[in-house]
N, C-alpha and C positions, 0 to 999 in steps of 0.2 A: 504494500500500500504506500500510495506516497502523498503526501498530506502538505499544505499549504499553508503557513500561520503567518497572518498582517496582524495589527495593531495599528487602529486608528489615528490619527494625527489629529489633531486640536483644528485644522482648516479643515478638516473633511465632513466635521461634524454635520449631519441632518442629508449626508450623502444616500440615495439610493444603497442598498448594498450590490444591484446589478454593475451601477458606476464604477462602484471601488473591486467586482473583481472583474471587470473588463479592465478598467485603467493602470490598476496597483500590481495586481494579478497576473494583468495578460492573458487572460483566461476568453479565447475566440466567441463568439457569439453563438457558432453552431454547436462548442462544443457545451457553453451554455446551458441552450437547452437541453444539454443529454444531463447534466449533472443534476436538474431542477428536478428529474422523474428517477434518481440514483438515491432513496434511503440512506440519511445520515450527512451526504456529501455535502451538505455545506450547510455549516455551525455558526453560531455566533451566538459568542460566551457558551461552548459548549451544546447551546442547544438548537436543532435544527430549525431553520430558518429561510424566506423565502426571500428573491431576488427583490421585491419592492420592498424590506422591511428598512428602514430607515437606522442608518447607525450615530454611534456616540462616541466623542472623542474617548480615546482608552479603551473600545470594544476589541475582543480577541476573534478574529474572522479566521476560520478554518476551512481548505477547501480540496477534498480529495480527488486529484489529478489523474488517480492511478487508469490504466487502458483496463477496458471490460474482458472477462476470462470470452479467449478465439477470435479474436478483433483480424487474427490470421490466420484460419484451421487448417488452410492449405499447406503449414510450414512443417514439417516432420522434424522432429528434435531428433540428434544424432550426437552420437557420443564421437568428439572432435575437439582435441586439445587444441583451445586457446591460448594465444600468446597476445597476454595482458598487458598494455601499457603503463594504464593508470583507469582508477574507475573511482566512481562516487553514488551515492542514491540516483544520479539522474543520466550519467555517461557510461558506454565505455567506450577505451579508447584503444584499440586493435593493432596488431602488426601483423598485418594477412601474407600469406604465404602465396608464391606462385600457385597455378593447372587449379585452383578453386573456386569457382563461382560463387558470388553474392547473393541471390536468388537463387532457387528452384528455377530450371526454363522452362518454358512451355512445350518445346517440342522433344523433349528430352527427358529422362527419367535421370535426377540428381540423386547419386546415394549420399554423397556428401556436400553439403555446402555450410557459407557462415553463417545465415541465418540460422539453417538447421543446430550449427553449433551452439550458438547464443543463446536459443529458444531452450535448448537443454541445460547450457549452464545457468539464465538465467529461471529457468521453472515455469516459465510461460509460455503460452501460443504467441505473440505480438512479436515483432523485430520493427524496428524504422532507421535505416542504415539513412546514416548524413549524408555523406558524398561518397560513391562508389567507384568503386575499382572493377579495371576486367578481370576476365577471370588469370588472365597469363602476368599480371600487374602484382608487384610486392607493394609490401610497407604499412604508414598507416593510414587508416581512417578510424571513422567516429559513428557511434551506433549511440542514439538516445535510447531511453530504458522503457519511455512512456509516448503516447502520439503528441501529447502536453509539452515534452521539451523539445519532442522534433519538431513541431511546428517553429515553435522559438528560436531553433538552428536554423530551418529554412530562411525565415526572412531575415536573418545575418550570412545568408551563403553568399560567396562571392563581394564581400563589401570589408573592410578591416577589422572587423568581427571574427572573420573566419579567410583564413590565408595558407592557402597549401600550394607546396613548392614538392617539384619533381627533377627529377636524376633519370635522364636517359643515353642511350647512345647511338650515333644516327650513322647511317654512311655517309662519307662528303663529309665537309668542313662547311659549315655556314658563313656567305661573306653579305655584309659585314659579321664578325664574330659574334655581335648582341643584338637585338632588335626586337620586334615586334610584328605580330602577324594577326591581322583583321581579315578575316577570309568569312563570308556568313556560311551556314553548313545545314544542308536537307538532304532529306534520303532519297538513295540512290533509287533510280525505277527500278521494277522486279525485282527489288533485294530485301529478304526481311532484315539484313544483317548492314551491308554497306549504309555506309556515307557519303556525301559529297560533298565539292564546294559548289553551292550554288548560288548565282545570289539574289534568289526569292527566297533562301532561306535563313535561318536565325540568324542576328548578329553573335559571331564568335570572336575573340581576342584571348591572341596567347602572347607571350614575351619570354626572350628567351636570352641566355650568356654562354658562352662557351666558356667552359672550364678548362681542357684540355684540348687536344687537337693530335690527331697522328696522320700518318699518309694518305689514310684512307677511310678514316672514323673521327668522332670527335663524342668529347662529353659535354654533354649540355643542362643546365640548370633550367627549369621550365617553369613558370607561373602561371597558370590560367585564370580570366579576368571574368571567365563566363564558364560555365558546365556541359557545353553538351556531349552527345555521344560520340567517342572516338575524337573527340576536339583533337586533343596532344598529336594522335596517330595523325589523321588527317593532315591536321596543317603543317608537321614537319613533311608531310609525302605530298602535299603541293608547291615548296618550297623546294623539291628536291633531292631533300635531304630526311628518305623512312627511317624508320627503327631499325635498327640491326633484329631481324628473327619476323619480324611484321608480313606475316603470308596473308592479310587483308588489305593494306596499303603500300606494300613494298615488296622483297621478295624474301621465302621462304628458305634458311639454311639452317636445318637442323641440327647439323652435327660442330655449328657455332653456337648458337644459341635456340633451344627449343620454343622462344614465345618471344614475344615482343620487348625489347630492351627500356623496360620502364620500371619504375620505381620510385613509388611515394614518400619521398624522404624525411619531409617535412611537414608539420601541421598547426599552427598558433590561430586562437580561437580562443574569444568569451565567453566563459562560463552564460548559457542563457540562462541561468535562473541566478546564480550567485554573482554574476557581472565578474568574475576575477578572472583575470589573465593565465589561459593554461597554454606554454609553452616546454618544447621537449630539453631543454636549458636549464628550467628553475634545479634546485635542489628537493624532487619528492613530491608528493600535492602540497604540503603545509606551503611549499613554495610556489605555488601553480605551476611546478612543471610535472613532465609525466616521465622523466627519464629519457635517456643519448640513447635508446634502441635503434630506431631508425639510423640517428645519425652515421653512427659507427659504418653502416653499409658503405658511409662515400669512400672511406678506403679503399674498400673491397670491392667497389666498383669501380674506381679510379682504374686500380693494379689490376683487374681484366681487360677495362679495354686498351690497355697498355699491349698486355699479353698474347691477346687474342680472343678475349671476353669467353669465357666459362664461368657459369654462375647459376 
């Protein structure tokens, strides 16, 4: 259960209490009404209480957030060792493995995926992954616990709220070495799967540095300004310059690299419910960070595509 406690303020006084949990709260409209017909979920001073009731400075406003039992029946729990970042009552914060999808797919039977993982370790049917990864893609991302704080992530996605940085490696050298790529992106005709650039389709913006550089590859630091699907893949494979391994935007060498040379390396983001800064930097949560997991990889990414990229 995860439960919501305000305290009135002395200007709030004679406030709706719909006001103070839409405003104070952040608590959506729609999901409003589901909590108004939810027994118990929302108190004041302890006892339940209806959205017009009028409150008092110093009243203790309670409001339970938690997702309803199969809000996702379709998710099958599977027993799949997580690798924990950092986590709290409202996050966790993930360091996903390559070959594993995020979802169940539709035209495919998953025995394993993250959801499936999550749903087990956390003891529920419901998953709401933040920003997602492919399935051939490491590193981290962010899974809220409840629909209540994914929503709260969503409308900080993409804004300095929420800022994730990637580690890939491309063929070709990119000139100039840093830039910027505005390419909009819709889907390919008769492809459930492709992308394109098109530009009837969404505005997309990537930005990117080059770290390294060899003959014939280069590492690249990647920021994406926008989400869509296969953005990263896409716009370094209109530029020129695909992923090493990329057999949907580039070409496919297995015996270099079995999936696309990408990797989540980075992720700094506001706490949406406690506003504190979680970076993979600080010292632990006490410090909002979640620990150098990811980090550590740029070595070891560097030194393959040095090598001849094995990884």
């Amino acid at each position: 259960m995860r439960l919501l406690t305000y305290t009135v303020a002395p200007e709030q006084e004679g406030w709706p209490l719909r006001r103070l949990l839409r405003q104070e709260l952040r608590i959506s409209g729609s999901f409003l009404s589901r909590l108004k017909w939810r027994p118990g979920a929302i108190l004041l001073n302890g006892q339940p209480a209806t959205v017009a009731a009028l409150v008092r400075a110093g009243d203790t406003v309670t409001a339970d957030v938690s997702d309803l039992p199969g809000d996702n029946p379709h998710i099958r729990p599977v027993d799949y060792p997580l690798d924990i970042l950092w986590e709290d009552q409202d996050l966790l914060i993930l360091n996903k493995p390559a070959g594993i999808a995020i979802h169940p797919a539709a035209l495919t039977e998953e025995t394993v995926t993250v959801a499936g993982a999550v749903c087990r370790y956390l003891g529920q049917g419901s998953f709401h992954c933040v920003n997602r990864l492919d399935r051939g893609t490491t590193g981290v991302m962010a899974v809220a616990k409840t629909g209540y704080v994914h929503r709260l992530c969503m409308e900080q996605l993409h804004s300095g709220d929420f800022r994730r940085t990637y580690l890939a490696v491309c063929r070709g050298c990119p000139d100039p070495a840093a830039g910027s790529i505005d390419l909009p992106i819709g889907r390919e005709p008769d492809s459930l799967l492709r992308r394109r650039v098109d530009p009837a389709g969404l505005a997309a913006h990537t930005d990117y540095e080059t770290l390294w550089q060899g003959p014939d590859r280069a590492l690249l630091r990647l920021t994406p300004g926008t989400g869509r699907t296969h953005q990263l893949r896409l716009h370094l494979s209109a530029i020129g310059h695909p992923l090493l391994g990329d057999w949907l935007y580039g070409q496919e060498d297995r015996d270099l690299i079995p999936r696309p040379a990408l990797h989540s390396h980075r992720l700094e983001m506001t706490h949406p419910v406690t506003r504190r800064r979680l970076t993979p930097d600080g010292n632990g949560p006490a410090a909002g960070g979640y620990g150098p997991a990811s980090a550590g990889r740029y070595e070891q990414i560097l030194k393959n595509a040095k090598k001849g990229w094995k990884f």
